[in-house]
ZAMARGU-4260 file (C-alpha; in steps of 0.2 Angstrom, whole numbers, plus 5000, padded with zeros to 4 digits):
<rodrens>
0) 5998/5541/5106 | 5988/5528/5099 | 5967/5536/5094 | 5962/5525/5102 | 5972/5528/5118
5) 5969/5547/5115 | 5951/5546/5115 | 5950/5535/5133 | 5962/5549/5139 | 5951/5564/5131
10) 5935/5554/5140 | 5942/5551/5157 | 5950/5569/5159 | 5934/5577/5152 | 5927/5563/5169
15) 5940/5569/5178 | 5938/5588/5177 | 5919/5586/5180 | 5922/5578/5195 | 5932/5590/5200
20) 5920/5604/5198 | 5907/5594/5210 | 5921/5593/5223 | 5928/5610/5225 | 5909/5616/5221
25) 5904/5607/5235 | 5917/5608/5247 | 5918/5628/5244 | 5896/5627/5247 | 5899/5617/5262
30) 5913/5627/5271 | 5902/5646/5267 | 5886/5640/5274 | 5886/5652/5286 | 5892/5666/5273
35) 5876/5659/5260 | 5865/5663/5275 | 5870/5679/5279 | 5870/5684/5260 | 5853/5679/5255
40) 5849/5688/5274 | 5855/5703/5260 | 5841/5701/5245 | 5829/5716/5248 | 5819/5723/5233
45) 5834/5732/5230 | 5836/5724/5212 | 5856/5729/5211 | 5859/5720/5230 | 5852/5706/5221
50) 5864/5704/5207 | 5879/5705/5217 | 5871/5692/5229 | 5867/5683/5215 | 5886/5685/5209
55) 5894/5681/5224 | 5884/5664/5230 | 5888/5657/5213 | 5905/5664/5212 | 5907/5656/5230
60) 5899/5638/5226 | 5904/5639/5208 | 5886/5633/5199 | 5876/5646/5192 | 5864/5631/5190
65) 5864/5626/5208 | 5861/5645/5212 | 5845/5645/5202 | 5837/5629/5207 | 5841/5637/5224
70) 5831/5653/5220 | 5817/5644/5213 | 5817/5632/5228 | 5814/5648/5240 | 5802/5656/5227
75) 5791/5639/5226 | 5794/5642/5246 | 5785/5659/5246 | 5800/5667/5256 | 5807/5674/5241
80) 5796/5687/5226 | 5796/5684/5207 | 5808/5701/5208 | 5821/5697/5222 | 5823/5679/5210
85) 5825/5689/5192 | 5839/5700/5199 | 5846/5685/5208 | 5845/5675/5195 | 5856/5688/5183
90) 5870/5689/5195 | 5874/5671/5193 | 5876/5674/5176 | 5892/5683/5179 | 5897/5672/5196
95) 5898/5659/5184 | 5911/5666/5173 | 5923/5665/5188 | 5928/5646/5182 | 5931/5652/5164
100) 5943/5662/5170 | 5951/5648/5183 | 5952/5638/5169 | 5960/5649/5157 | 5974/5650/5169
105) 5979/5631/5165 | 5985/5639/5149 | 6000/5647/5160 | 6015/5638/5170 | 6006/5637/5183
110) 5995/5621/5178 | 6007/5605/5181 | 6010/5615/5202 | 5990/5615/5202 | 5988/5597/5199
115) 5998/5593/5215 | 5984/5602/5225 | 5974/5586/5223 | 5985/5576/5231 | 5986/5589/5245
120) 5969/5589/5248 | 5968/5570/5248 | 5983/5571/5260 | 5972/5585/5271 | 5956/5575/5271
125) 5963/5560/5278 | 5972/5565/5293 | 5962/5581/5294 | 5950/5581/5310 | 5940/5595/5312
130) 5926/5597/5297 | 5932/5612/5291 | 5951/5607/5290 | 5942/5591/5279 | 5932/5604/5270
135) 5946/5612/5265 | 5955/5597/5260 | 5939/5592/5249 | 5941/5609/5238 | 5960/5608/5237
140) 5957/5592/5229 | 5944/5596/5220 | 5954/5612/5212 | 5968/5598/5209 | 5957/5586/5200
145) 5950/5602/5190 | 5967/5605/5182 | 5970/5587/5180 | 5959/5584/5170 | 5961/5598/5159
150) 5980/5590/5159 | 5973/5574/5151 | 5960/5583/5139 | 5974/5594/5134 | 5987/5581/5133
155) 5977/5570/5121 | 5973/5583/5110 | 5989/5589/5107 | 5998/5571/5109 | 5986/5563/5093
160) 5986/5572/5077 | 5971/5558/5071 | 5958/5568/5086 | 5967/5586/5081 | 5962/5582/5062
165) 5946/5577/5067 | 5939/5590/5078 | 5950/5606/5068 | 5939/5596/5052 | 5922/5597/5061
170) 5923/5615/5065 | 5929/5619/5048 | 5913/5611/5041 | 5900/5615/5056 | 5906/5636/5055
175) 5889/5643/5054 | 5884/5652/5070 | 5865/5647/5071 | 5874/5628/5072 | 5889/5632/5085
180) 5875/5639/5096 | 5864/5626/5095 | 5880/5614/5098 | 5885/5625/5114 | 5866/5624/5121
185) 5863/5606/5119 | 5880/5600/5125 | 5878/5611/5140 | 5860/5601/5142 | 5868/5584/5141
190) 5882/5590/5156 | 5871/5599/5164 | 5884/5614/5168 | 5889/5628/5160 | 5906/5633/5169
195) 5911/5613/5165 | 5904/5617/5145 | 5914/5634/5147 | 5930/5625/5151 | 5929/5612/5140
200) 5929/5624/5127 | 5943/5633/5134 | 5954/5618/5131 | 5950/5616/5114 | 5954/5634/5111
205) 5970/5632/5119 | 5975/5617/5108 | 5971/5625/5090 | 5957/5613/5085 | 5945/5626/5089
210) 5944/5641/5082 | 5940/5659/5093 | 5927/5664/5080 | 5919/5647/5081 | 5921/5647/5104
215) 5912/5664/5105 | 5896/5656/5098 | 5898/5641/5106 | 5900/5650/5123 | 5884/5660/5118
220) 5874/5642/5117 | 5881/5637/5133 | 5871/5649/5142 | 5855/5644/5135 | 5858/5623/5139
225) 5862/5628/5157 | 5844/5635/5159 | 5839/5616/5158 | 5842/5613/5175 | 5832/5625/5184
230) 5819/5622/5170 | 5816/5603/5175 | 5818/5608/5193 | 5802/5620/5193 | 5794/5605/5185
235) 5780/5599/5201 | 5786/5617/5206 | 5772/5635/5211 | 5766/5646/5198 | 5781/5658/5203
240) 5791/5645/5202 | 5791/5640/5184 | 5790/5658/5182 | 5808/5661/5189 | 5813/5648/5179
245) 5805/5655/5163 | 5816/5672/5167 | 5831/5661/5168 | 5827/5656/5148 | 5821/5672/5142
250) 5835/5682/5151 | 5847/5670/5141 | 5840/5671/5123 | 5838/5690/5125 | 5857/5689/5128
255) 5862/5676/5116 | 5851/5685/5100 | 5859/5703/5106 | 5875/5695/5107 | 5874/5684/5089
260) 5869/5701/5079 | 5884/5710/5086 | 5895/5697/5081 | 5889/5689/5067 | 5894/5702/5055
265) 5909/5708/5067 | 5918/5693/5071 | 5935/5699/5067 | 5933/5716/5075 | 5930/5705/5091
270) 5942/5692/5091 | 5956/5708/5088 | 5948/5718/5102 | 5950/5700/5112 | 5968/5697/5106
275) 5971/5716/5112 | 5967/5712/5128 | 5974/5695/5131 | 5990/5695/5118 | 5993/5676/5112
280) 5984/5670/5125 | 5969/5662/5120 | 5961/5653/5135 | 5962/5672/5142 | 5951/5679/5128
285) 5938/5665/5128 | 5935/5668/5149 | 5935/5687/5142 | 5921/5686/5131 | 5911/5676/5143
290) 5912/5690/5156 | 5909/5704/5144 | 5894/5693/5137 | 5888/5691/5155 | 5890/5706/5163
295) 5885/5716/5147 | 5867/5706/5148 | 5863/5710/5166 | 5867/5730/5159 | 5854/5730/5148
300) 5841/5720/5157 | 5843/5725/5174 | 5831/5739/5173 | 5819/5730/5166 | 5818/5716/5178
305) 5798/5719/5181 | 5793/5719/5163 | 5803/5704/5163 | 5793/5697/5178 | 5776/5703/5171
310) 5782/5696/5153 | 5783/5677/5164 | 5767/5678/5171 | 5757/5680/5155 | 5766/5667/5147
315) 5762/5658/5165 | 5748/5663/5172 | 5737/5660/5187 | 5729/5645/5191 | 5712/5647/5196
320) 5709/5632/5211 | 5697/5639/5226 | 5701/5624/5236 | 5717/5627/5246 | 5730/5616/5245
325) 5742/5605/5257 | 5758/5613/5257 | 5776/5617/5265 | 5779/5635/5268 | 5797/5636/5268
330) 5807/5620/5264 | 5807/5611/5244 | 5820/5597/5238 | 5829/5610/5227 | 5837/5619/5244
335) 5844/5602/5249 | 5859/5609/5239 | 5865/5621/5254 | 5862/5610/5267 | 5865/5625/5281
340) 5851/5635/5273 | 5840/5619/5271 | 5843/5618/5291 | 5839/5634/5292 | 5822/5635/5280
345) 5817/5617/5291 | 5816/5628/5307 | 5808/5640/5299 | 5793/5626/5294 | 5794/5619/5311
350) 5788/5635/5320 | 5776/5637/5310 | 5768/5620/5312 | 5770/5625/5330 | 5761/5642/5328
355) 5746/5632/5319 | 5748/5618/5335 | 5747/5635/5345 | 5731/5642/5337 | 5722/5625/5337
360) 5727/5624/5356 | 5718/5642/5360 | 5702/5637/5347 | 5700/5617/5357 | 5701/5627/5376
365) 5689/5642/5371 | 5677/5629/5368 | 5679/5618/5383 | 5677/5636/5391 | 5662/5643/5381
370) 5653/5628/5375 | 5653/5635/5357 | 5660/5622/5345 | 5657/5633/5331 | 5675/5632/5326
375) 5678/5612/5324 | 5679/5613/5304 | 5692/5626/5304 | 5701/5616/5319 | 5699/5600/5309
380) 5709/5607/5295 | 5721/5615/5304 | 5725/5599/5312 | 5725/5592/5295 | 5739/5603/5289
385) 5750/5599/5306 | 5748/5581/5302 | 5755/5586/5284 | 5769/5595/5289 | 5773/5583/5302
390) 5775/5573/5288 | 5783/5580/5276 | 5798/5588/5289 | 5801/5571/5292 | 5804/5566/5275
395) 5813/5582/5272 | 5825/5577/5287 | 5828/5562/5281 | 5835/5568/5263 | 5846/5582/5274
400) 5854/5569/5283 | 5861/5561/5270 | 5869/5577/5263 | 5886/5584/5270 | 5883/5592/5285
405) 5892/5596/5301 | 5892/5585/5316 | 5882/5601/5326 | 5870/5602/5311 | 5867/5584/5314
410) 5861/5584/5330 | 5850/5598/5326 | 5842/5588/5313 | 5841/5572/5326 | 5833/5584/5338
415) 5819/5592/5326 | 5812/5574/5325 | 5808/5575/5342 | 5800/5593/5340 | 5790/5587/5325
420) 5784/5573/5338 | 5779/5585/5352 | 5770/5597/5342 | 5760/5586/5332 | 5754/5576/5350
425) 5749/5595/5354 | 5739/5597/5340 | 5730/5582/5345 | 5728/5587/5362 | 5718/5603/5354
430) 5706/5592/5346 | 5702/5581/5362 | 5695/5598/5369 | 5685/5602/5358 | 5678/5585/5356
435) 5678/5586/5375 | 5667/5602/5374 | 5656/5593/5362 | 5652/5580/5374 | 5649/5590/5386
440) 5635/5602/5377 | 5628/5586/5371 | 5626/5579/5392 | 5622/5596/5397 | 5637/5598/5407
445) 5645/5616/5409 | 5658/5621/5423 | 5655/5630/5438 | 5663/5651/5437 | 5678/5641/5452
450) 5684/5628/5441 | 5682/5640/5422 | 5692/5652/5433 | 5706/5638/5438 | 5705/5632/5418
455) 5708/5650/5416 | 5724/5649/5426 | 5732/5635/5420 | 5728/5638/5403 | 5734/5657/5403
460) 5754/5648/5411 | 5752/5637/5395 | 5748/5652/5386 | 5763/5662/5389 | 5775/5647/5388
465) 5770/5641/5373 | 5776/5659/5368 | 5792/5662/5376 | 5795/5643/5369 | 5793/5648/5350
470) 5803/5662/5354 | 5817/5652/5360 | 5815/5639/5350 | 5816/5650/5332 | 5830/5661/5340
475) 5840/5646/5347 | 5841/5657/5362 | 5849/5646/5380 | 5846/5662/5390 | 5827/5659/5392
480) 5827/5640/5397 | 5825/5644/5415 | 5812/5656/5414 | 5802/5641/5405 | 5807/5628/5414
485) 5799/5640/5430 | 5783/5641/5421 | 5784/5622/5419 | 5786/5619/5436 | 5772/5631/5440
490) 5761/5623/5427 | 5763/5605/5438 | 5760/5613/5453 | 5744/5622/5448 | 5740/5602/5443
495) 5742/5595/5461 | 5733/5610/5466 | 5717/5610/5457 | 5714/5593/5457 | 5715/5595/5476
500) 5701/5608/5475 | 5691/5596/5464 | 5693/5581/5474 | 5686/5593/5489 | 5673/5599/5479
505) 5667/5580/5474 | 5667/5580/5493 | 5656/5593/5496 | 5646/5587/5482 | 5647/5604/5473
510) 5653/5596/5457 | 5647/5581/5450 | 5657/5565/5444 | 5655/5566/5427 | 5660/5584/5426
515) 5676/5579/5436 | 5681/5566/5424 | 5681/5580/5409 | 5690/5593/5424 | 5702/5581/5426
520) 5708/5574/5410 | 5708/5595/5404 | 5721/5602/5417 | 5730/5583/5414 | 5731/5588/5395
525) 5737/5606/5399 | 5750/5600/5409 | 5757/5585/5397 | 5757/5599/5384 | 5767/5609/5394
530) 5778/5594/5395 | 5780/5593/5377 | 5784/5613/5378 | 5798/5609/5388 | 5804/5596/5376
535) 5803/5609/5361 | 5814/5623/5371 | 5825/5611/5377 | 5831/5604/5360 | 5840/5616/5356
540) 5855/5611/5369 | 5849/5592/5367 | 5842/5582/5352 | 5829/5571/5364 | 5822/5589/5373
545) 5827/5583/5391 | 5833/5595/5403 | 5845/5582/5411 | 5858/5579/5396 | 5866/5595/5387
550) 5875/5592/5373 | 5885/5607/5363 | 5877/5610/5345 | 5881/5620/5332 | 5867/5635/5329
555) 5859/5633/5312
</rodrens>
């Protein structure tokens, strides 16, 4: 083989490979969204449940590096602490050592059979019908472009001696372990993966241009260039945050410098203890190593998991800003990587720009009752921060929809448009009464005890439905529709009703018409935001919130 040809080859399997990884990666996150949710349902303070959560979301989606951007997506959320996130954090470590040892299997026969997956997968994804038959299909030829690629890396290396000479030359002259571990942590940075790094590395083994002593270093550095990724994702991030990406660093270097005194001066004990395990087979003894290396860190940090947390916080300490800021509670861009959690979090965001809707309801109708517009400020920044959410949900949905997601998933995400919608019309319905009120105690016009008492009424339907709403709305719950749908329908008829009574009180001339006009357009406000209540609870069986149409959805 020519060099030239040999080095296209080593390039495009190293392409190969990689993309690969990203396919099985995210075919294998896509098909256990449901399996992600109920794991991280798991973390607790319980510092040893979060390792093995830790080890089994990266083992299942095959990036320690997505893991943690995850983590610190639901730390910069609040929903997850600075302690949950270190001991998270250290299980992926070892989840990630799972590809080392995938790729350590290319070494045995079975590596020319496992480069015919890809073409089964392709095979599966185009006449597959069902999303998770083309799931599958995706992580089938994902696998099979994985062992491809390490085919052509392989193939070039051993088919050009010119490539052999050169790489078997530059490992003779860059052999100091301070050098192989910075080459192991930048390379990692460029590709931005450690498990791709890891098996790159594998390969080289595998072909005799690299030497085991020299690998061990190298796989040391890899560890500390995959903390890269989560470091530029806290970047814009919380305090928190960068903290948990901070850990991620530190945890690495603690490993790497406890690791590189062992072995610096015990090279060969350690490469014969690894050839005692794996006899004459190389690849086995690199994935090996990055195991023990893993596991053997998490040992010896895992107690100290608070110090660790407490040694982040002085380095990054607290930022002293009375003024509140704008914010999303429980959705951030770096959770856009498990789309079904992401769905999840974005519900989570939307019931609580419902519950601040709900409160700002309660605060604009106690004023139209009392006359007291004391709370108009904190009603004015409530509203504020609905009008912000509305905003940035929609956004949000908008990058979600153009992940991978299930047709059930998608019409969730069409139908939270519509709830964003309702809520925030709501919202605005809360600050016309109390601007209503203000009118009113500017005019000197106050209601009688008959129609406060009717407000009371209506109010106290809206009151309950907005309740029972939230409830079913978070818990994607069908059973209570009819029970709201009831409350609606006594929520119109309580409208009919009491503007009859006012109509026969303008009669009488008991009420005045300027108090009827504010009357009026209060029980009309009540009842359109019971409308919109309806609309909320009915999304869940239908994107646009009507009660006619029902369409099937997948629960998030």
């Amino acid at each position: 083989m020519e060099l030239t040809e040999a080095i296209i080859t080593l390039l495009a399997g190293i392409g190969v490979f990689m993309v690969g990884m990203k396919m099985m990666s995210d075919g294998l996150e896509h098909g256990a969204g449901g399996g992600l949710k109920k794991l991280f349902r798991k973390i607790s303070g319980n510092r040893f449940a979060g390792v093995g959560v830790g080890a089994a979301v990266t083992a299942i989606i095959q990036s320690s590096s997505a893991t943690t951007v995850m983590v610190i997506g639901f730390v910069n959320a609040g929903i997850m602490t600075l302690l949950q996130a270190t001991a998270i954090i250290m299980g992926a470590n070892i989840g990630t050592t799972v590809t080392g040892v995938l790729v350590a299997f290319s070494s045995f026969n079975i590596g020319l059979y496992a480069t015919a997956l890809a073409f089964i997968g392709v095979f599966i994804t185009m006449f597959g019908r069902k999303d998770m038959v083309k799931t599958v299909g995706n992580i089938l030829t994902g696998l099979g472009l994985i062992f491809v690629g390490l085919s052509m890396m392989s193939g070039s290396l051993k088919n050009c001696d010119e490539i052999r000479t050169a790489f078997s030359s530059l490992f003779t002259k860059v052999d100091f372990p301070l050098l192989l571990i910075i080459l192991g942590a930048v390379f990692t940075a460029l590709i931005q993966s450690s498990s791709a790094a890891t098996g790159i590395i594998i390969t080289l083994v595998s072909q005799g241009v690299l030497p085991v002593e020299s690998a061990l270093f190298i796989v040391i550095g890899t560890n500390i260039g995959t903390c890269v990724t989560a470091l530029l994702a806290s970047i814009g991030a919380t305090v928190n945050a960068k903290r948990a990406a901070l850990i991620h660093l530190i945890f690495n270097l603690i490993g790497t410098v406890v690791f590189a005194a062992l072995i610096w001066p015990l090279s060969d004990q350690v490469v014969g203890f690894l050839n005692m395990l794996a006899p004459n087979a190389l690849t086995m003894q690199i994935a090996w190593f990055h195991i023990f290396f893993n596991v053997i860190t998490t040992l010896l940090l895992l107690p100290f998991t608070k110090q660790l947390a407490k040694l982040a916080s002085v380095i990054i300490p607290e930022k002293r800003n009375k003024t509140e800021q704008l914010k999303l509670f429980y959705i951030d861009d770096r959770i856009l990587q498990t789309p079904s959690i992401a769905l999840e979090q974005t519900v989570k965001e939307v019931v609580n720009m419902a519950e601040i809707a709900h409160a700002n309801l309660r605060r604009g109708f106690d004023a139209v009752c009392t006359g007291k517009t004391a709370e108009k400020e904190i009603l004015y920044e409530e509203e504020n921060k609905i009008n912000f959410i509305n905003k940035g949900v929609a956004t949000f949905l908008i990058k979600l929809s153009a992940q991978d997601i299930s047709d059930g998933n998608e019409q969730i995400i069409g139908s939270l448009y519509h709830v964003i919608g309702d809520i925030e019309r709501i919202g605005d319905y809360a600050k016309n009464f109390i601007e209503r009120a203000e009118n009113m105690r500017e005019l000197g016009i106050s209601f009688s005890e008959q129609a406060q008492s009717e407000l009371n009424v209506m109010y106290g339907k809206v009151e309950n439905m907005f309740g029972d709403v939230l409830n079913v709305f978070a818990e994607r719950d069908t059973q209570g529709l009819a029970a709201i749908s009831e409350t609606e329908a006594q929520v119109d008829r309580l409208k009919k009703e009491l503007n009859r009574k006012h109509i026969e009180r303008l009669n009488s001339g008991s009420c005045s018409v300027e108090k009827g006009i504010y009357f009026y357009a209060i029980i009309s406000e009540l009842e359109r935001t019971a409308d919109h209540l309806i609309n909320i609870a009915y999304s869940i069986k239908n994107p646009s919130g009507s009660e006619d149409i029902i369409i099937k959805t997948q629960p998030v």
